[in-house]
C-alpha positions as CSV (number, residue, x, y, z in Angstrom):
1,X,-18.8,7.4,-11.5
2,X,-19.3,11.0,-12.8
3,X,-16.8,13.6,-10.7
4,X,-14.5,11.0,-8.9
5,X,-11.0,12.3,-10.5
6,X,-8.5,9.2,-8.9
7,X,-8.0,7.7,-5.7
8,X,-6.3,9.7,-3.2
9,X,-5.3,7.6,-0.5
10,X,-5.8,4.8,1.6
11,X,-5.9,5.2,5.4
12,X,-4.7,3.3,7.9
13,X,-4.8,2.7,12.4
14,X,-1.8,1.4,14.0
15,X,-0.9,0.3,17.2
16,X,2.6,1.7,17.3
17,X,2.9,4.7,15.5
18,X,6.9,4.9,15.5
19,X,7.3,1.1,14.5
20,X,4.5,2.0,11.3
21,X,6.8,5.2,10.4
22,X,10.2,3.1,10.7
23,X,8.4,0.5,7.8
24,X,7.0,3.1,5.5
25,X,9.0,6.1,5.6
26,X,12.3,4.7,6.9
27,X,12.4,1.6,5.4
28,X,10.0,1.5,2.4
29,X,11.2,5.3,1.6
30,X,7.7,7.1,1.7
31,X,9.1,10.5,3.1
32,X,6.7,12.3,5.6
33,X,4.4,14.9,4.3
34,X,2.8,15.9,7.1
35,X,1.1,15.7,10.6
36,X,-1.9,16.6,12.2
37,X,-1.9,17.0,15.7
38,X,-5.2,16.6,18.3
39,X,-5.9,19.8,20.5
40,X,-3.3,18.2,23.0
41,X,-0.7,18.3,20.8
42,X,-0.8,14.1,20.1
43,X,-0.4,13.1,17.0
44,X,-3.7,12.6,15.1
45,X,-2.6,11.5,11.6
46,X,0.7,11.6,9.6
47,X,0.9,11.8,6.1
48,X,2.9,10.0,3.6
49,X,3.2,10.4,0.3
50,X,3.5,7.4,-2.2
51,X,3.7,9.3,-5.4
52,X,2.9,12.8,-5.7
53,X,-1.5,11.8,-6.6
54,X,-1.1,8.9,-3.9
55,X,-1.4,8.9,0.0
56,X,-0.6,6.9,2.6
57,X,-2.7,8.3,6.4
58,X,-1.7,6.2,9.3
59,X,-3.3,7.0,12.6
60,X,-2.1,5.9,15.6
61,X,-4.2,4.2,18.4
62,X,-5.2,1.1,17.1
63,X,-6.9,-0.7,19.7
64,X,-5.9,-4.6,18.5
65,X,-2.2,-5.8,17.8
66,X,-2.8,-7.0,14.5
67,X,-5.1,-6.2,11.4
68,X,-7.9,-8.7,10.6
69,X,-7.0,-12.1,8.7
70,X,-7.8,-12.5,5.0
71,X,-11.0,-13.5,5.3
72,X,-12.5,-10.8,7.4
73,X,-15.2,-8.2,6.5
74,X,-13.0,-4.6,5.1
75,X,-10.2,-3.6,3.4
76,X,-8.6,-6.7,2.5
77,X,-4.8,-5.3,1.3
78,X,-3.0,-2.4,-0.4
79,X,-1.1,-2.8,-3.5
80,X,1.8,-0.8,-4.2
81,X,2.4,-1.0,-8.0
82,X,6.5,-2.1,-9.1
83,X,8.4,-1.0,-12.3
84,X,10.9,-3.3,-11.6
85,X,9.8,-6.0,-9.1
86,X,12.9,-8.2,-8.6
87,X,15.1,-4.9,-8.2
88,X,12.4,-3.5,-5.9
89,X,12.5,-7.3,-3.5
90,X,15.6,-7.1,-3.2
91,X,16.2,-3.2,-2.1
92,X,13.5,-4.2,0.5
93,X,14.5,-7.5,2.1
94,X,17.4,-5.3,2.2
95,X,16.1,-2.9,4.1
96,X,15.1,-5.6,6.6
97,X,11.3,-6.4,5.8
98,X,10.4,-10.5,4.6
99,X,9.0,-11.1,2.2
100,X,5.2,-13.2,3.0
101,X,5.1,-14.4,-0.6
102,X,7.4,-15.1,-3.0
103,X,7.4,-13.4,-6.6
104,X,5.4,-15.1,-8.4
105,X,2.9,-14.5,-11.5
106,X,-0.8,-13.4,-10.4
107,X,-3.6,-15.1,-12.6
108,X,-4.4,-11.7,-13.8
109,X,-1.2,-11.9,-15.9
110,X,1.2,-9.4,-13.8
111,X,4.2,-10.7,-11.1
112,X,3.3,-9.8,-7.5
113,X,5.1,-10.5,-4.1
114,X,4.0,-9.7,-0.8
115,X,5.0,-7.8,2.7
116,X,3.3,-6.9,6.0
117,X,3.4,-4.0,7.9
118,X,4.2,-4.1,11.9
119,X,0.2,-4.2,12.5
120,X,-0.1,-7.1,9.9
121,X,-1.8,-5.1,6.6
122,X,-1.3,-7.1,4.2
123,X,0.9,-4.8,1.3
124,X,0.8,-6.5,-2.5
125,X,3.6,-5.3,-4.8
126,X,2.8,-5.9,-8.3
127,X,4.8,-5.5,-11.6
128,X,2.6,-4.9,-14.2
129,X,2.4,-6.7,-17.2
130,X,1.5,-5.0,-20.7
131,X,-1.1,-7.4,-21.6
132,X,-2.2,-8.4,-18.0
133,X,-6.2,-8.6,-17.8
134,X,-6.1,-5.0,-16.0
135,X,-5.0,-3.0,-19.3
136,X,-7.2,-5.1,-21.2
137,X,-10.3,-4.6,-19.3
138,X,-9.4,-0.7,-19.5
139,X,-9.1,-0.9,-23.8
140,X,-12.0,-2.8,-23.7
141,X,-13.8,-0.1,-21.6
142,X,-12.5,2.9,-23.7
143,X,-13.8,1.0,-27.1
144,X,-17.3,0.7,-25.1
145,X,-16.6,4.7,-24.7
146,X,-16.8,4.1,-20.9
């Protein structure tokens, strides 16, 4: 679409704001960019940053335990793309956090694995492949001149 630059970030409402911070900042290593605070002084949103063009938001407040199951209407996960995917399991069953899947290759061509938050998103990480179906979709898209 004419003007979008990139994806920014993705936001997300959690129960326990503390127990979301330990998994992404402590634990998966996303340091803390900022916070925004409500007028009486509560925590609004926190910032994370993924890469330098990549956000994570998490608000507290969630209302339910648990983000909806698989098949429910919404966002349905976040994928966190991996250099080095085996490297990158390890460091975080390391650091405490299951893995919910098993590395494994995706039928687009790449190697994924999966994680959940403490609110239950579910978080992809996928190694990507040089000829997965992704970069060939985008060649095929530039030689269209799209």
């Amino acid at each position: 679409m004419l003007g979008i630059t990139g994806y920014g970030h993705v936001a997300i409402k959690v129960k326990d704001l503390d127990a979301s911070l330990d998994f992404y900042r402590e634990r998966l290593g996303f340091p803390e960019m900022l916070r925004l605070k409500n007028d009486d002084g509560s925590t609004w949103l926190v910032y994370l940053r993924i890469t330098d063009d990549h956000y994570l938001e998490i608000f507290p407040g969630a209302e339910n335990d648990r983000a909806p199951g698989w098949n429910a209407n919404g966002v349905n996960h976040m994928c966190f793309t991996i250099d080095n995917l085996d490297a990158t399991a390890e460091r975080i069953k390391a650091a405490g956090i299951k893995l919910t899947a098993q590395i494994k290759p995706g039928l687009d061509g790449n190697r994924q694995a999966w994680i959940e938050d403490p609110d239950g998103n579910r978080i992809e990480l996928m190694e990507m492949h040089p000829d997965c179906l992704q970069y060939q979709g985008i060649k095929r898209l530039h030689a269209e001149g799209k």
